[in-house]
N, CA, C and O atoms as a Tripos MOL2 file, in Angstrom:
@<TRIPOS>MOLECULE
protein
  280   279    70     0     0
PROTEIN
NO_CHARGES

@<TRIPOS>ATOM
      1 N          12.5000   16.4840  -42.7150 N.3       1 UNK1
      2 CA         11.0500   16.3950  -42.7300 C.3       1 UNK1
      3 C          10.4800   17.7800  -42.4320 C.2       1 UNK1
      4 O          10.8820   18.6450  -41.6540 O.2       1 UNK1
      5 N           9.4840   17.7580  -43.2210 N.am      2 UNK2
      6 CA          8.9480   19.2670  -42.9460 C.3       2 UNK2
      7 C           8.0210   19.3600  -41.4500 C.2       2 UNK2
      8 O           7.7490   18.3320  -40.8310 O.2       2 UNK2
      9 N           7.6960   20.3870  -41.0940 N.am      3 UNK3
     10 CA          7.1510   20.5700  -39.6190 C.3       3 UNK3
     11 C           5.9080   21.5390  -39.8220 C.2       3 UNK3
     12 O           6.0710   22.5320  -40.5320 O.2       3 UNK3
     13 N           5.0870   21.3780  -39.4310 N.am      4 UNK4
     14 CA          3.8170   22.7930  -40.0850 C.3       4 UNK4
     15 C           3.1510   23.2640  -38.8840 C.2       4 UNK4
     16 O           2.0870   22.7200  -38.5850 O.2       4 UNK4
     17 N           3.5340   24.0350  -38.2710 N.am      5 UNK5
     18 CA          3.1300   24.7980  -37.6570 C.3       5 UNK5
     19 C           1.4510   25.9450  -37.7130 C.2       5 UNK5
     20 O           0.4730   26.2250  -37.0210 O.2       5 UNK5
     21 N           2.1630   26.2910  -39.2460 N.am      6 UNK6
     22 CA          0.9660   27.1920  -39.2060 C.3       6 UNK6
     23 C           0.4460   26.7410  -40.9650 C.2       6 UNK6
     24 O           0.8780   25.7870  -41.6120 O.2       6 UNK6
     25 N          -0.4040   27.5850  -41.3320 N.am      7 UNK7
     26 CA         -0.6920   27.0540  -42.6730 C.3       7 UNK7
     27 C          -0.1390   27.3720  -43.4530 C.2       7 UNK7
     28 O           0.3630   28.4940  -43.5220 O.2       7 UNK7
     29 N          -0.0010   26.0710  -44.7030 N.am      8 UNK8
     30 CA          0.9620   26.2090  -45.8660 C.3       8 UNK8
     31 C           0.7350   27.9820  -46.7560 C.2       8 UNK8
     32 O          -0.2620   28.1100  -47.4680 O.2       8 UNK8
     33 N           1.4480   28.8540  -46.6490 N.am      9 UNK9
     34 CA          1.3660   29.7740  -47.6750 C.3       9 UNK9
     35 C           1.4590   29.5450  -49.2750 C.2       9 UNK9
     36 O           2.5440   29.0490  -49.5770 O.2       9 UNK9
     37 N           0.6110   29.7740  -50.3690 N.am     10 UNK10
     38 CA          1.3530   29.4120  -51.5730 C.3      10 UNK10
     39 C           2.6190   29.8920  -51.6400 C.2      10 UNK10
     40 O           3.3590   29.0230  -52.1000 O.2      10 UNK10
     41 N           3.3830   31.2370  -51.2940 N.am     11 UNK11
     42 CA          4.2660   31.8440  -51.6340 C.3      11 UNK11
     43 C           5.6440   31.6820  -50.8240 C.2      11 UNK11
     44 O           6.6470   32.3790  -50.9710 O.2      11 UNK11
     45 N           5.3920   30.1140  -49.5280 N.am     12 UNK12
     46 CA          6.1140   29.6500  -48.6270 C.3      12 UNK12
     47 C           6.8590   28.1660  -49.4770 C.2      12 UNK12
     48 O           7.9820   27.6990  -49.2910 O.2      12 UNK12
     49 N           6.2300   27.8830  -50.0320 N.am     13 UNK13
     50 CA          6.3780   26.1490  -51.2980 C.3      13 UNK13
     51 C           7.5460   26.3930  -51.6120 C.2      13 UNK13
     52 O           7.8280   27.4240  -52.2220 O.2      13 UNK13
     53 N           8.4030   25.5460  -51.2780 N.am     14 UNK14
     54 CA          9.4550   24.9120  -52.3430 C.3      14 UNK14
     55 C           9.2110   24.9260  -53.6770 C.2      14 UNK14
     56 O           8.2220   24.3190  -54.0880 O.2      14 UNK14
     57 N          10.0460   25.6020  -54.5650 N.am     15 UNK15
     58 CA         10.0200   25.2570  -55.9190 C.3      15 UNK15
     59 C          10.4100   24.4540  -56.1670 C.2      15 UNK15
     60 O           9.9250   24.1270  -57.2500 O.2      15 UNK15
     61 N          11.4170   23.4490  -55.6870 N.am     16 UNK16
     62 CA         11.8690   22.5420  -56.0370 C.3      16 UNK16
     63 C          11.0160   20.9450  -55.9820 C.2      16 UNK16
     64 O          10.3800   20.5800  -54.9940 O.2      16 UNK16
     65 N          11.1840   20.0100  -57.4320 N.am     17 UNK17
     66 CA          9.9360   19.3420  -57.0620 C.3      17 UNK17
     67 C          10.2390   18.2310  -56.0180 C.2      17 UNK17
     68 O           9.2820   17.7900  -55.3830 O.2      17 UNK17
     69 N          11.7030   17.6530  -55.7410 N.am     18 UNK18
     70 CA         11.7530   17.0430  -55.0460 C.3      18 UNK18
     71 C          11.9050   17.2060  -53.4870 C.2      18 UNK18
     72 O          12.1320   16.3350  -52.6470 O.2      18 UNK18
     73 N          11.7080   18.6290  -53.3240 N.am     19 UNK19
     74 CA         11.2850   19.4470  -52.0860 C.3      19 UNK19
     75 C           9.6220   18.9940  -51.8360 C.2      19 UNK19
     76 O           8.9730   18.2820  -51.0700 O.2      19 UNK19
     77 N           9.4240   19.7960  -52.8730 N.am     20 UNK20
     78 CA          7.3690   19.3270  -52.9390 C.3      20 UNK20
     79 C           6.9420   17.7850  -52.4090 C.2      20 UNK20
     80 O           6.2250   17.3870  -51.4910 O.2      20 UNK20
     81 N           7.5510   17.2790  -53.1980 N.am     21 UNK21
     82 CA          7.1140   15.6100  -53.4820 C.3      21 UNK21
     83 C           8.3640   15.2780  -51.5500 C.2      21 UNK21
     84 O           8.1570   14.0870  -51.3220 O.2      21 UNK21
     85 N           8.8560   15.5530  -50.9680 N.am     22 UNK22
     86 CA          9.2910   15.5910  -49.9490 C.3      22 UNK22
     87 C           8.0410   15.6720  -49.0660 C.2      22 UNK22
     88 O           7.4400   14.7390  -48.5330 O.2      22 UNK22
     89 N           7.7660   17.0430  -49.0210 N.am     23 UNK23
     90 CA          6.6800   17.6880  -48.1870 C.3      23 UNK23
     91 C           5.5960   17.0510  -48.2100 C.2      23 UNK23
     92 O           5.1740   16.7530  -47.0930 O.2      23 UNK23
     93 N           4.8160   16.6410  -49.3140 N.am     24 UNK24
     94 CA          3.9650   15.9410  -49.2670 C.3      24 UNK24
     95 C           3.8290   14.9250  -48.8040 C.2      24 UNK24
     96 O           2.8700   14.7950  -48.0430 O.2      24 UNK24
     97 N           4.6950   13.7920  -49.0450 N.am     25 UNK25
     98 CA          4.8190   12.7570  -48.4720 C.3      25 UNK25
     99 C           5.4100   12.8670  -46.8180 C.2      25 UNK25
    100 O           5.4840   11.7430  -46.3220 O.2      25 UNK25
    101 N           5.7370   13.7100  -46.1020 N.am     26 UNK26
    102 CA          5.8100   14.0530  -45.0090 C.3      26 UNK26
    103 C           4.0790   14.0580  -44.2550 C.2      26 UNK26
    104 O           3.6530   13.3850  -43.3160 O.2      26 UNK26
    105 N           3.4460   15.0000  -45.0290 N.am     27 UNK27
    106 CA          2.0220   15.3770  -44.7430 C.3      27 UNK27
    107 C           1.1860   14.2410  -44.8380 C.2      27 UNK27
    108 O           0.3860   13.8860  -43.9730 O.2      27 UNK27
    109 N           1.4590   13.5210  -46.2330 N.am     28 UNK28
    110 CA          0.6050   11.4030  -45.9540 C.3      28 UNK28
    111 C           0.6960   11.3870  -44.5460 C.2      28 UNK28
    112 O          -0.2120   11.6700  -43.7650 O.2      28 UNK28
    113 N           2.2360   10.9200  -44.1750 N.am     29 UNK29
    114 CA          2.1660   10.2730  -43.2080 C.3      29 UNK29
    115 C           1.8580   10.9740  -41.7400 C.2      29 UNK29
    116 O           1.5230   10.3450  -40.7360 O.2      29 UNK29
    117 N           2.0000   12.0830  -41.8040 N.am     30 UNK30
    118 CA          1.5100   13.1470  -40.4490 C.3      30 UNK30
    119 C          -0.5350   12.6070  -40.4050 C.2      30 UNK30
    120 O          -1.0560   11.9740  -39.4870 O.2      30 UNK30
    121 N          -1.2840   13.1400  -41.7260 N.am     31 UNK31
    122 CA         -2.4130   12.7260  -41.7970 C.3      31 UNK31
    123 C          -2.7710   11.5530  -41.5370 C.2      31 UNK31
    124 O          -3.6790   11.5570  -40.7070 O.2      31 UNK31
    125 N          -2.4240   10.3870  -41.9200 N.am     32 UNK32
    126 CA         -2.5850    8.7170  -41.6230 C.3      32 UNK32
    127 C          -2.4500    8.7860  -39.9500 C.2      32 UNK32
    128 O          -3.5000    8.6740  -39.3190 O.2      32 UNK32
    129 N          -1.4950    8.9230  -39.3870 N.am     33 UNK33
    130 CA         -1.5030    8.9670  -37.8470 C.3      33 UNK33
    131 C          -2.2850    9.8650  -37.4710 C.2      33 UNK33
    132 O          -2.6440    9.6150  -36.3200 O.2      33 UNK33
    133 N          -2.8200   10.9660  -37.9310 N.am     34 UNK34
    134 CA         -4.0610   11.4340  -37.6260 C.3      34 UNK34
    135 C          -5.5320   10.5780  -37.5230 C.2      34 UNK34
    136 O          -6.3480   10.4540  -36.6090 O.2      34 UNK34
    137 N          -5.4900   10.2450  -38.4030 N.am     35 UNK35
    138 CA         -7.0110    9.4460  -38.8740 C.3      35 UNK35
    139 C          -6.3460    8.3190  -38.2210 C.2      35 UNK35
    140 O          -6.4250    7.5820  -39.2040 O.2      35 UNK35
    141 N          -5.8720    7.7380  -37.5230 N.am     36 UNK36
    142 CA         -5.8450    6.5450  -36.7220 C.3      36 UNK36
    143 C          -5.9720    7.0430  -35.4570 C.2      36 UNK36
    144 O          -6.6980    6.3340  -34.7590 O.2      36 UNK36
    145 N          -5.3700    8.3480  -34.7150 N.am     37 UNK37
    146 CA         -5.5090    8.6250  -33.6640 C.3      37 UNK37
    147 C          -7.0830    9.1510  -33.5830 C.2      37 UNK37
    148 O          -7.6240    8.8800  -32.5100 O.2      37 UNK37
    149 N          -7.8610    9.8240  -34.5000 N.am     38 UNK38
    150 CA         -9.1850   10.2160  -34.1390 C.3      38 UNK38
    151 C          -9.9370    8.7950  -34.4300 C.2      38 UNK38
    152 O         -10.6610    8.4640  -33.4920 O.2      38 UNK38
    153 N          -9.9190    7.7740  -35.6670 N.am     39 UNK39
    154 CA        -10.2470    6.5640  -35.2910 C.3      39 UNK39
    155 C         -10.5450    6.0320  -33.6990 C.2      39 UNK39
    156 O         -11.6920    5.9560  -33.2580 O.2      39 UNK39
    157 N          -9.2220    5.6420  -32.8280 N.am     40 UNK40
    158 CA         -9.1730    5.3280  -31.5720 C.3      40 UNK40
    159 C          -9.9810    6.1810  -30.9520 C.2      40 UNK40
    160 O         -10.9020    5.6530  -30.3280 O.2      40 UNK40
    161 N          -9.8800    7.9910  -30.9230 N.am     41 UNK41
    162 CA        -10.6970    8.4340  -29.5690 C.3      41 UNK41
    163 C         -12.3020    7.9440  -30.4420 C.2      41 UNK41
    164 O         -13.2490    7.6350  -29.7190 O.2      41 UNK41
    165 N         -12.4090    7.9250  -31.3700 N.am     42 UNK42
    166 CA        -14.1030    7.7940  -31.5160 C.3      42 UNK42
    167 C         -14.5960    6.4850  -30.8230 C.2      42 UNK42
    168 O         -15.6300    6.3810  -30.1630 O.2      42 UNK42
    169 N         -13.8170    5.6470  -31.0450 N.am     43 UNK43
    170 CA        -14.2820    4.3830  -30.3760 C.3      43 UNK43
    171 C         -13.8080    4.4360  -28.8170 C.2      43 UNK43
    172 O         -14.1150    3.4480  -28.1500 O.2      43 UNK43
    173 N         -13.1400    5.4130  -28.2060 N.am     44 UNK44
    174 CA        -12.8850    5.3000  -27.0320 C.3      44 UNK44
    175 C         -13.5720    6.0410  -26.0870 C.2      44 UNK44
    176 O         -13.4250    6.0460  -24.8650 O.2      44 UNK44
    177 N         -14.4900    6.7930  -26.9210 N.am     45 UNK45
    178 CA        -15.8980    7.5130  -26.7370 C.3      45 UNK45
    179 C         -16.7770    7.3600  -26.9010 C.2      45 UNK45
    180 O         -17.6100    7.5800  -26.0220 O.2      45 UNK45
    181 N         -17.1480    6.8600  -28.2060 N.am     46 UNK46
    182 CA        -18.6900    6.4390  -28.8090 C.3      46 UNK46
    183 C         -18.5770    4.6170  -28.8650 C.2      46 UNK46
    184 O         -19.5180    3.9870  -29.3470 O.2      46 UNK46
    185 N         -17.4630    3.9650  -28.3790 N.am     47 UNK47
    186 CA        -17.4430    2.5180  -28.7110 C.3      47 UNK47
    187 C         -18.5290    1.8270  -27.5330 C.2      47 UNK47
    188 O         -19.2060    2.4250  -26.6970 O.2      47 UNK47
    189 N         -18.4500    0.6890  -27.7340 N.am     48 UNK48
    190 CA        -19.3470   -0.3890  -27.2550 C.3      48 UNK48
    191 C         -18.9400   -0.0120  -25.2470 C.2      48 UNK48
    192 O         -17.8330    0.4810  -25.0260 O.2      48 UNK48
    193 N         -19.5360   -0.1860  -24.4670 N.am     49 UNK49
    194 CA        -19.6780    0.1020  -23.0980 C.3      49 UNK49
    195 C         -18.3780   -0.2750  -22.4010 C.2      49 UNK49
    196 O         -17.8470    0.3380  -21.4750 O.2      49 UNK49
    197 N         -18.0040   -1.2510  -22.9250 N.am     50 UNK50
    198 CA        -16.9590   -2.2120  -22.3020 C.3      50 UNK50
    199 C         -15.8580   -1.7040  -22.5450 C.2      50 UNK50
    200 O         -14.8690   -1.9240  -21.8450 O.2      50 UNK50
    201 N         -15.8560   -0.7120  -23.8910 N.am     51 UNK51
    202 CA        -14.6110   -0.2890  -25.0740 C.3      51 UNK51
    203 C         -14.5790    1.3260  -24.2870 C.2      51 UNK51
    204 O         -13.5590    1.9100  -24.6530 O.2      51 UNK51
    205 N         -15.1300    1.8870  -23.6520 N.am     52 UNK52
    206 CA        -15.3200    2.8560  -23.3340 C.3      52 UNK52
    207 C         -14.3700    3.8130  -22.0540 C.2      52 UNK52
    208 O         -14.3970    3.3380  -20.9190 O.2      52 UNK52
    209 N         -13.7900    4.7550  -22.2160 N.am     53 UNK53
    210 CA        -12.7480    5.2860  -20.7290 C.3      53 UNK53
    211 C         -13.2750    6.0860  -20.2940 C.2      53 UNK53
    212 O         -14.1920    6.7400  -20.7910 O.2      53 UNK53
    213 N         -12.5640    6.2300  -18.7990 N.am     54 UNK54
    214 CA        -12.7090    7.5220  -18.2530 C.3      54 UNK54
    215 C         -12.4070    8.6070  -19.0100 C.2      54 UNK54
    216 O         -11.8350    8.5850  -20.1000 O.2      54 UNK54
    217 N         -12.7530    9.4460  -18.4860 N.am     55 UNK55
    218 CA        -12.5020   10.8960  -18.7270 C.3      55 UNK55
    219 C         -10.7590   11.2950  -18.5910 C.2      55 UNK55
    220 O         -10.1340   11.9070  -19.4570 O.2      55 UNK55
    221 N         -10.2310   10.8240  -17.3950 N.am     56 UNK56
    222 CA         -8.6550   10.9160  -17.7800 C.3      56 UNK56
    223 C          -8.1320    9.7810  -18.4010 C.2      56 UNK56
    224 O          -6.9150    9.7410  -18.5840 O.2      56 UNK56
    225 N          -8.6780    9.0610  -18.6780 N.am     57 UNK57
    226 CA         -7.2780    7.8490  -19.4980 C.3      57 UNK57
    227 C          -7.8500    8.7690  -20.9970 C.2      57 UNK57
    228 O          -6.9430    9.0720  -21.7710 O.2      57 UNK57
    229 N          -8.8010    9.0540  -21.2610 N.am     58 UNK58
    230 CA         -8.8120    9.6860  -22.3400 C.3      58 UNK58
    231 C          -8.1410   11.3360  -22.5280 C.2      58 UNK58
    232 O          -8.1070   11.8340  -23.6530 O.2      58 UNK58
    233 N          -7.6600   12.0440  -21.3960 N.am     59 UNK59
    234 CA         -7.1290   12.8360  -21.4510 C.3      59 UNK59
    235 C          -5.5940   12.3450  -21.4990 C.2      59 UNK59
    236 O          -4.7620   13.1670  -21.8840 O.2      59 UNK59
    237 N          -5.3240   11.5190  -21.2630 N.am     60 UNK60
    238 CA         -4.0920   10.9400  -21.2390 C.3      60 UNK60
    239 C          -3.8310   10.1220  -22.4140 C.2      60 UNK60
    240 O          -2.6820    9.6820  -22.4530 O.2      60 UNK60
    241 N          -4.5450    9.8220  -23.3240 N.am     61 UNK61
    242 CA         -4.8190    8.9540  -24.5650 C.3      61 UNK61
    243 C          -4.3110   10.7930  -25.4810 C.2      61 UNK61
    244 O          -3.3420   11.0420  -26.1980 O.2      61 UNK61
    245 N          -5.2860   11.5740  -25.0860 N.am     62 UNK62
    246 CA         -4.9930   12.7120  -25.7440 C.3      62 UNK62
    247 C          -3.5080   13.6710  -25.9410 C.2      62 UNK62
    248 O          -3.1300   14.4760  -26.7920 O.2      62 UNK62
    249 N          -2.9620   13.1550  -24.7700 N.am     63 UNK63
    250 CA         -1.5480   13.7620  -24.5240 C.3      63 UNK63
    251 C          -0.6380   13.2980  -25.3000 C.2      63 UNK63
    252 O           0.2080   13.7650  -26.0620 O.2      63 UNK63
    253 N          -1.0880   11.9560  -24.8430 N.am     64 UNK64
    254 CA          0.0180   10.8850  -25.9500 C.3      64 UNK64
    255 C           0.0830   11.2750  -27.5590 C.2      64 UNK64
    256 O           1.1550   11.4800  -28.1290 O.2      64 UNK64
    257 N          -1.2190   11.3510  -28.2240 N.am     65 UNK65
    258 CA         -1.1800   11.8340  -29.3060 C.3      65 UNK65
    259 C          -0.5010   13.1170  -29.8680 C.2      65 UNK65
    260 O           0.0540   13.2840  -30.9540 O.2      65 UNK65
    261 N          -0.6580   13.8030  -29.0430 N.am     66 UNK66
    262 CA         -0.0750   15.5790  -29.4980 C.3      66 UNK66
    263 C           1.1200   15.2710  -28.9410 C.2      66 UNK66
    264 O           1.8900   16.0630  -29.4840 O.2      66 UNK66
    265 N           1.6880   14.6660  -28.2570 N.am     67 UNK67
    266 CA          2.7990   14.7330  -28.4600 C.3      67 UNK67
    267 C           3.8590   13.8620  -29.1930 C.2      67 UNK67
    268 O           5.0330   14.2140  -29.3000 O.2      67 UNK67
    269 N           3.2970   12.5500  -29.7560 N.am     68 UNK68
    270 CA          4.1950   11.7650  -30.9590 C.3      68 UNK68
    271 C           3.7530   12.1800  -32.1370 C.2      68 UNK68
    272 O           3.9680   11.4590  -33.1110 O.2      68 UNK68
    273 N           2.9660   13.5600  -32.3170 N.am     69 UNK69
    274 CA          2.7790   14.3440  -33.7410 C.3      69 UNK69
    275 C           3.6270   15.3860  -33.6540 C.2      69 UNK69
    276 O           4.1090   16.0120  -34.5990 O.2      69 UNK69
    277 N           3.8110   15.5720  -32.4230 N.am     70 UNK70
    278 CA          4.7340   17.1430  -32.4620 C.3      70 UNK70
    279 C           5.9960   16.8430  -32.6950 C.2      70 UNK70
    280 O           6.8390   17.7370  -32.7710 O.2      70 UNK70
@<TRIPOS>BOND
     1     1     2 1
     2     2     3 1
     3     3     4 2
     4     3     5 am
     5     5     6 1
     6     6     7 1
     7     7     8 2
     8     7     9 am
     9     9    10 1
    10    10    11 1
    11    11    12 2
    12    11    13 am
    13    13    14 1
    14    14    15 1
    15    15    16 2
    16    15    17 am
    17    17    18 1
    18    18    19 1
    19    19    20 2
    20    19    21 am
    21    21    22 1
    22    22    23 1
    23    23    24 2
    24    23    25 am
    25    25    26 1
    26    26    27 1
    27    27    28 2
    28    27    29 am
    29    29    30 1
    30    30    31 1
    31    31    32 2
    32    31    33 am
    33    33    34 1
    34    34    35 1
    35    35    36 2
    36    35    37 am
    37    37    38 1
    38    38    39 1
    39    39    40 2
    40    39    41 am
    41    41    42 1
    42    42    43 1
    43    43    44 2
    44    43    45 am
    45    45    46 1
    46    46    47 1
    47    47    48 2
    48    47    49 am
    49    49    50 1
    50    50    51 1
    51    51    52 2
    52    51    53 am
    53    53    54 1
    54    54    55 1
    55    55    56 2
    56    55    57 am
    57    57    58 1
    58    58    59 1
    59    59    60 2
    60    59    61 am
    61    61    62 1
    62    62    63 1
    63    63    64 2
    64    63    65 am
    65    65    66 1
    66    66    67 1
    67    67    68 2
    68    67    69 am
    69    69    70 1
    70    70    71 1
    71    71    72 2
    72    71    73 am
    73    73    74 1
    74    74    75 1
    75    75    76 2
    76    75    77 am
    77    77    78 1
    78    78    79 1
    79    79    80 2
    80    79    81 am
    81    81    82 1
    82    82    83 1
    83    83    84 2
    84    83    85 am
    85    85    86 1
    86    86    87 1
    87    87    88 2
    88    87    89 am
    89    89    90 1
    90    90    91 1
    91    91    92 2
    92    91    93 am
    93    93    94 1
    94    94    95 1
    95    95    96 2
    96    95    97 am
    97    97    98 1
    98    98    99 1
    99    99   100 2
   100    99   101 am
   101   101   102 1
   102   102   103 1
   103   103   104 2
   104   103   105 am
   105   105   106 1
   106   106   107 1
   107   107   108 2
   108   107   109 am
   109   109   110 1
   110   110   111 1
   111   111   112 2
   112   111   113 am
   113   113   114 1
   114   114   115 1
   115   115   116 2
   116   115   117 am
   117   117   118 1
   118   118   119 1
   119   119   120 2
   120   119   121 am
   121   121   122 1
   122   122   123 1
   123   123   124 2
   124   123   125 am
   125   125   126 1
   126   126   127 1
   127   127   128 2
   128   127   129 am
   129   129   130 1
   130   130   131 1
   131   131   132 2
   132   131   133 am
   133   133   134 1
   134   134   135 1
   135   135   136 2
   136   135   137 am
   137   137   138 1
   138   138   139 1
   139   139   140 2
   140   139   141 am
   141   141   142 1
   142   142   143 1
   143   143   144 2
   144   143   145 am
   145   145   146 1
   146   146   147 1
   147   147   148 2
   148   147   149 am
   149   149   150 1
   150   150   151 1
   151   151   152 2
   152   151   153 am
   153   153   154 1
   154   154   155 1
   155   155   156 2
   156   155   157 am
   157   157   158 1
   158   158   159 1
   159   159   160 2
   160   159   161 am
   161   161   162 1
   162   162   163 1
   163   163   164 2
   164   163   165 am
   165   165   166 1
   166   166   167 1
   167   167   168 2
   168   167   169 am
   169   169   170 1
   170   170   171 1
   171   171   172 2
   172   171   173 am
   173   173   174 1
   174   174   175 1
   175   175   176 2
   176   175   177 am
   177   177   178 1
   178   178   179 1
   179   179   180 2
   180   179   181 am
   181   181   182 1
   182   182   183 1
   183   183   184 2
   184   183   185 am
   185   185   186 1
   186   186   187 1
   187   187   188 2
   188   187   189 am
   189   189   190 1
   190   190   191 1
   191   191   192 2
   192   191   193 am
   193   193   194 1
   194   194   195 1
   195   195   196 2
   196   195   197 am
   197   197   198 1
   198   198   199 1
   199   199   200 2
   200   199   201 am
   201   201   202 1
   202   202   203 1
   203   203   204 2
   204   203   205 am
   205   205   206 1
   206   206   207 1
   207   207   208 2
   208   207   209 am
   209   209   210 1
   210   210   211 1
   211   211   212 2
   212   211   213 am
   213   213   214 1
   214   214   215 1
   215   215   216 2
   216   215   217 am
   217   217   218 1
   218   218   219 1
   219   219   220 2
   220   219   221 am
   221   221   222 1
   222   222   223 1
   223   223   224 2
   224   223   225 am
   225   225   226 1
   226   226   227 1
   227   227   228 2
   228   227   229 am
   229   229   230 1
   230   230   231 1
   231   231   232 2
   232   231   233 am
   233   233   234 1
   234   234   235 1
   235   235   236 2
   236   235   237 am
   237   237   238 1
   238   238   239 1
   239   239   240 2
   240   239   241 am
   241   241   242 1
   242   242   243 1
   243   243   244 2
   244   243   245 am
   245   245   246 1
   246   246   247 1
   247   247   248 2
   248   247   249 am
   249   249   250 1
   250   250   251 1
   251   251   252 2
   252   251   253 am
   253   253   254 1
   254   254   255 1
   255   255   256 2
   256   255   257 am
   257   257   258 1
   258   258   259 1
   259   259   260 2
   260   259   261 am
   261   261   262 1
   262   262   263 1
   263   263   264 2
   264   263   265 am
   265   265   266 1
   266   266   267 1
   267   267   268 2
   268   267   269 am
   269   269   270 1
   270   270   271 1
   271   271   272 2
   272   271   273 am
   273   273   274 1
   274   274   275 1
   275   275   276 2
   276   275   277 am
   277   277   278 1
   278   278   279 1
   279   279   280 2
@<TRIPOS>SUBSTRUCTURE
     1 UNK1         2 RESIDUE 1 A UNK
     2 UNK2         6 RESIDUE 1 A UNK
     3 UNK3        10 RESIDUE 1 A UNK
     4 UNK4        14 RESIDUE 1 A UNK
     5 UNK5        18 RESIDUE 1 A UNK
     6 UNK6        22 RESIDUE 1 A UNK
     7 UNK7        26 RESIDUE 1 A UNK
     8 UNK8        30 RESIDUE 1 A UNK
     9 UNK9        34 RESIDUE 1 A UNK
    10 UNK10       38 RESIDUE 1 A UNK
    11 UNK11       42 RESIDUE 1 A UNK
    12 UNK12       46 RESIDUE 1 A UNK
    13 UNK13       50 RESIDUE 1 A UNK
    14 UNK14       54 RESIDUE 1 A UNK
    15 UNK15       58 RESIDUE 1 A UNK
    16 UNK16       62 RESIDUE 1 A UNK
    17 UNK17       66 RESIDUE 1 A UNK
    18 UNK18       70 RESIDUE 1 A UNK
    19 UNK19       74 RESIDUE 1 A UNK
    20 UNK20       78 RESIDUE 1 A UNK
    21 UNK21       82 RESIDUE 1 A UNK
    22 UNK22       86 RESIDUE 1 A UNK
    23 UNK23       90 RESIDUE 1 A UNK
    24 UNK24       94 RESIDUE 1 A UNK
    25 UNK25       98 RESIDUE 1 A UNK
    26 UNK26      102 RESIDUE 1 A UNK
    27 UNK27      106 RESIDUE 1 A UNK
    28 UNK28      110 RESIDUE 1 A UNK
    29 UNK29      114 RESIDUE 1 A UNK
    30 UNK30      118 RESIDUE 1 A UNK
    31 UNK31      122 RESIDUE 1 A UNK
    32 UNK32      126 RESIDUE 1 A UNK
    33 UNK33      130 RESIDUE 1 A UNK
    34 UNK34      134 RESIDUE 1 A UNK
    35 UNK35      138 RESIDUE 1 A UNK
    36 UNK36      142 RESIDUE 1 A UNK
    37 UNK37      146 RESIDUE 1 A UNK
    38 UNK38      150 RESIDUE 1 A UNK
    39 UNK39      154 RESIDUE 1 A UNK
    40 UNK40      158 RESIDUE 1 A UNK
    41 UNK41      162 RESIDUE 1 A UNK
    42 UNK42      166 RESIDUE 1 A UNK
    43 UNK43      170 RESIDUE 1 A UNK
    44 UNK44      174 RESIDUE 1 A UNK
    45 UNK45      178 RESIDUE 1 A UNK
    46 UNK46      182 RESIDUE 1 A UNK
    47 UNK47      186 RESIDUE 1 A UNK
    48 UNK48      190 RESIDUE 1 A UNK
    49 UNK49      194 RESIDUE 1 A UNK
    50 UNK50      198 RESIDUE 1 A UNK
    51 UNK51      202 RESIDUE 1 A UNK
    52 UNK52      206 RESIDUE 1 A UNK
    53 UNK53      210 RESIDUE 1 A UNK
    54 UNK54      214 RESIDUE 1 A UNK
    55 UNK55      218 RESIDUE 1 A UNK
    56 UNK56      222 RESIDUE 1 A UNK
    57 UNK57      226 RESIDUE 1 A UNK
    58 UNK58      230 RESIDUE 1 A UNK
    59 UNK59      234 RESIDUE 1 A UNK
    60 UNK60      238 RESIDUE 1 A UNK
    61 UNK61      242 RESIDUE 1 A UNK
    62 UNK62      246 RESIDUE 1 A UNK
    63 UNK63      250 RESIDUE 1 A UNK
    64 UNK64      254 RESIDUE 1 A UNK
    65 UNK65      258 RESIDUE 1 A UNK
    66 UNK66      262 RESIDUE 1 A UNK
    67 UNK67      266 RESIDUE 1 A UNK
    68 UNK68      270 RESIDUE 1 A UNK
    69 UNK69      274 RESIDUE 1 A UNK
    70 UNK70      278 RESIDUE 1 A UNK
């Protein structure tokens, strides 16, 4: 699986297409757990009163995330 650190260079790409079509589909699924993890903090910030955290369970909501992406 690919790992991205920094940004894709054009002149960093696999030529190969089943390298490409690798990478990409690496990046779906990195992005999808993105947009579910900013999903959750929006509602764990802007949600209904009841739906709402502290300041550390949300720093701790935050930890969790960066680190099952890393």
């Amino acid at each position: 699986m690919y790992r991205l650190i920094m940004a894709i260079r054009p002149d960093a790409l696999p030529t190969d297409p089943a390298a490409l079509t690798e990478m990409v589909l690496a990046l779906d699924v990195e992005n999808e757990k993105l947009r579910v993890a900013m999903q959750t903090l929006k509602e764990m910030i802007f949600g209904k009163r009841s739906v709402r955290v502290r300041g550390d369970e949300l720093e701790a909501h935050l930890e969790h995330v960066s680190n099952s992406s890393a």
